[in-house]
N, C-alpha and C positions, 0 to 999 in steps of 0.2 A: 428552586429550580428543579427541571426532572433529572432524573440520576443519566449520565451518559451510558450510551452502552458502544459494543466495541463492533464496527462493519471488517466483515473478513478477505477479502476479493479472492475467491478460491475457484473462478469458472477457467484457468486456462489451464492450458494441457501442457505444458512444459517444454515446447519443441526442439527447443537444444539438448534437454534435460535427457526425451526420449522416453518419456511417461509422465504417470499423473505424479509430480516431484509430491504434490501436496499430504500426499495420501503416505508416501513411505520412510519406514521406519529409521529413525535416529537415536533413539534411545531403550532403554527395557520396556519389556511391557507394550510394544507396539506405537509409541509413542513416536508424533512428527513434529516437526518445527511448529505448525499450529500448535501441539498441547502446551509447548513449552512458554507460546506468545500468550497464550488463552490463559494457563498457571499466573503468571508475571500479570497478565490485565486482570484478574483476578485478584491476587492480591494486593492491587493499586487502587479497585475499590469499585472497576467494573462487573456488574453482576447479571449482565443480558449481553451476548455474540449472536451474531446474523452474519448466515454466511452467504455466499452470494455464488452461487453454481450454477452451472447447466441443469435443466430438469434430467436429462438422460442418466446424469451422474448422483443420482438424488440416493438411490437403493445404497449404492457402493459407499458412498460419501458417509450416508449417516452408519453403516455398517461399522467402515473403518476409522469414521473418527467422531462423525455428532453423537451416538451413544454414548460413549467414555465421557466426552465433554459434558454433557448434560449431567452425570453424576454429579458438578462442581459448577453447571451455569445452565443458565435459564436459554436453551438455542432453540432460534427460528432459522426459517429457510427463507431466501427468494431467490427467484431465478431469472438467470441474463438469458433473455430470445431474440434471435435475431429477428424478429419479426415484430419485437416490442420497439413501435414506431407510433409517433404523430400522426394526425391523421390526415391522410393526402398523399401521405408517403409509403414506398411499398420496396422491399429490399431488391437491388440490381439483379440482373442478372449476373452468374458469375461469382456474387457474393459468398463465403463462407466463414468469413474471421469476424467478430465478434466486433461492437463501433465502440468499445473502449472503454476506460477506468469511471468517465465520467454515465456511461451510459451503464455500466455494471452499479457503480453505489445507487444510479435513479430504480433500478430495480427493487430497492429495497424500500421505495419510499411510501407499499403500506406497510412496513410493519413498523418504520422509524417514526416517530412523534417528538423526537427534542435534541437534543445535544450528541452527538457520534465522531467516535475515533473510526477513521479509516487505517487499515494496515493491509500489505499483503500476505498471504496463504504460505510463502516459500522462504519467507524472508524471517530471520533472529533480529530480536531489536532490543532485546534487553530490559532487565527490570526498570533502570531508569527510566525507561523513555515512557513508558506507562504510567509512571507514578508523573511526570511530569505532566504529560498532555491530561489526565483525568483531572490532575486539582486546577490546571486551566480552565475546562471545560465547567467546572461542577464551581468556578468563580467569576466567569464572565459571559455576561448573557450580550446580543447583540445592542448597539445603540441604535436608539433612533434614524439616524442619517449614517447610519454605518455599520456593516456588519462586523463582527469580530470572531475572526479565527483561528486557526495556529496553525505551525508546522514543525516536527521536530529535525531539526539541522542536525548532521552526521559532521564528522569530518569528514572528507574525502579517502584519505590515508588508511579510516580504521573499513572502509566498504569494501576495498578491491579484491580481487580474489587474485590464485598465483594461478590460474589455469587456461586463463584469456580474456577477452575485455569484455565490460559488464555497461548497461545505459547509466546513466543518472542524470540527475537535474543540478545544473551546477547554478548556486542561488548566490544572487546579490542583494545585500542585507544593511538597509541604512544607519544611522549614528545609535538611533532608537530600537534597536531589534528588530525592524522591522522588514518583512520580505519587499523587495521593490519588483524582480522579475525570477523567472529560474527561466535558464537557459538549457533544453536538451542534449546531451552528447551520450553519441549511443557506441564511441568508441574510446573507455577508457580504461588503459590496463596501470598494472602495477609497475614503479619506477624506482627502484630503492626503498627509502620510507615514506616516497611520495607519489604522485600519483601521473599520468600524461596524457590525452586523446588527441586525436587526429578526427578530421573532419575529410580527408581525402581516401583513404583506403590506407592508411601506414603510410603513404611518400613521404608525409611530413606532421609531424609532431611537437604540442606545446604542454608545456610544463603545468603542472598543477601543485602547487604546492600542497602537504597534506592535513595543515587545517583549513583546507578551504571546505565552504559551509554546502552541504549537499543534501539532496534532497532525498529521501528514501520510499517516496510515497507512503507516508506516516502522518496524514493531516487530523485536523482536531475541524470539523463545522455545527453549524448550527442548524436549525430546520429549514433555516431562510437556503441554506445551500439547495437542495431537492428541489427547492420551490424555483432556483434559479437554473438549477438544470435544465428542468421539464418546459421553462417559456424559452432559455437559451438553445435547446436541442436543436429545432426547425432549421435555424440559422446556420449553424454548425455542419448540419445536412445538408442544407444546401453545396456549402464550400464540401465538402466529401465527394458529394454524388457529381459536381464538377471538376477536383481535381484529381481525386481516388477512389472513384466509387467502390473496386474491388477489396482494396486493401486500407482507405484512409479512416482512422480514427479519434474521436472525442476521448482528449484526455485529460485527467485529473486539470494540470496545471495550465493546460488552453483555458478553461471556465477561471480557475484560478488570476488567469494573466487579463484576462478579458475582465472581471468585473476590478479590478486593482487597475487596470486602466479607466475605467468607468468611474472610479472615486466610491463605488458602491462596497466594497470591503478594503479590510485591513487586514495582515496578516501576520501574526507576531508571530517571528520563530525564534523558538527554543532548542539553547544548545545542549547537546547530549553528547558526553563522552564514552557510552558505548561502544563498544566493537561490533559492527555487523558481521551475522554467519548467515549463508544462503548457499543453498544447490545449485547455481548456474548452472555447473556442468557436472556428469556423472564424477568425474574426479573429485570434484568438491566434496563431497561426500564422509570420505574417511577422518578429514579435518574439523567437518560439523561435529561427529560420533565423537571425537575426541575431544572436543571442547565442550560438550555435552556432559561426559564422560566424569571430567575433570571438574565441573563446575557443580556437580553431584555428589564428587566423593567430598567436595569442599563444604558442601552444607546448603550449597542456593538451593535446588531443588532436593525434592525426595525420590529414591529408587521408581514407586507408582506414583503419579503426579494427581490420581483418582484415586485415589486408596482401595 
């Protein structure tokens, strides 16, 4: 099998955040939550990153973070254009947000050829979850009448942040590990040691317990994914340009839920006890540098993570 390599989603701008979150520093040495994911898929035995940006942001990008990485990994580039469309299709008027997780990985699909970890740019996910999804990937090729993929499962408990509410994918997962559906909730805060969202605006609120299984957009696919992107887009667009042209988007786990309805893949998720760190909000902030901090003077990482 060909060696995995790891997809980065690093084209959005951070708008809660209030900058490029992806680009700033967490650690010595100029280092961001990318070096720290990029270090950890590194040492789990990924040896190729592809990031996945704006062309605009190409100079800044590789200035501030793709030279350093490159010391320690083999980085390509591709870039998310709004204007990277099917043909027949031409972007709305009005349009300026980007069509989403599933149309930013299809950007990568000349430089991908096999097996690929998707992660995001902003997000901590911890050693495990790399060592896990890479000896996935580098042991299971697709079957014949079915593809076979992964996902790695968070708790819900270890993602929340204490500064406000954060999205996630709240996943139901059969006898067999296996993912059946993820449901989006894009309002869920911290509740003790557990977690709660609301579907109405706060009036009313339901409980989450904190090992419920969540999604971190952390997925493991195969080639067959790209190739299901690129015939499923059309479709997809169509439901956009009719029910949100300006703002609606193709995401990771719509293609996800659409071919797992379809019988056409499988999706094994993998649990990971990790603790997610993420910059949601500028607050967030001093909490990542410290568990950063803390997990350096401990021995996981080294002071320069490039030497």
């Amino acid at each position: 099998m060909q060696k995995p390599v790891l997809v980065v989603l690093a084209a959005g701008m951070g708008s809660r955040y209030g900058g490029l979150k992806q680009m700033d520093p967490v650690g010595g040495h100029g280092q961001s939550i990318i070096d720290y994911s990029i270090y950890d898929a590194r040492q789990a035995g990924f040896e190729t990153v592809v990031f996945v940006i704006k062309k605009e942001m190409e100079a800044d990008f590789r200035q501030a973070v793709g030279d350093r990485i490159s010391k320690g990994m083999h980085v390509r580039y591709a870039f998310q254009a709004l204007d990277d469309l099917p043909a027949g299709y031409a972007v709305p008027n009005g349009r300026k947000k980007p069509w989403g997780t599933t149309h930013a990985v299809l950007a990568a699909r000349s430089v991908v050829d096999g097996p690929f970890a998707v992660i995001n740019a902003d997000d901590y996910y911890g050693p495990e979850a790399f060592r896990i999804i890479y000896n996935y990937l580098s042991t299971h090729a697709d079957e014949p009448d079915c593809y076979q993929y992964a996902m790695i499962g968070y708790r819900v408990g270890n993602t929340v942040t204490e500064n406000g509410s954060v999205a996630r994918g709240i996943c139901q997962v059969d006898g067999d590990g296996y993912l059946q559906d993820v449901v989006e909730r894009t309002c869920i805060e911290k509740d003790g040691q557990d977690a709660r969202f609301s579907v109405d605006g706060g009036a009313t609120w339901e409980h989450l317990p904190a090992a419920t299984p969540v999604s971190m957009n952390f997925w493991g696919f195969q080639h067959s994914f790209l190739e299901e992107a690129e015939a499923r887009f059309p479709y997809f667009l169509d439901k956009i340009m009719a029910e949100n042209p300006e703002k609606g988007e193709f995401f990771l786990p719509l293609l996800v839920a659409d071919l797992l309805e379809r019988g056409k893949a499988k999706v094994r998720v993998l649990s990971c006890d990790e603790k997610w760190f993420g910059v949601t909000y500028r607050e967030d902030k001093p909490a990542v540098v410290e568990a950063l901090r803390q997990k350096t003077e401990a021995g996981q990482y080294p002071e320069n993570l490039w030497g």
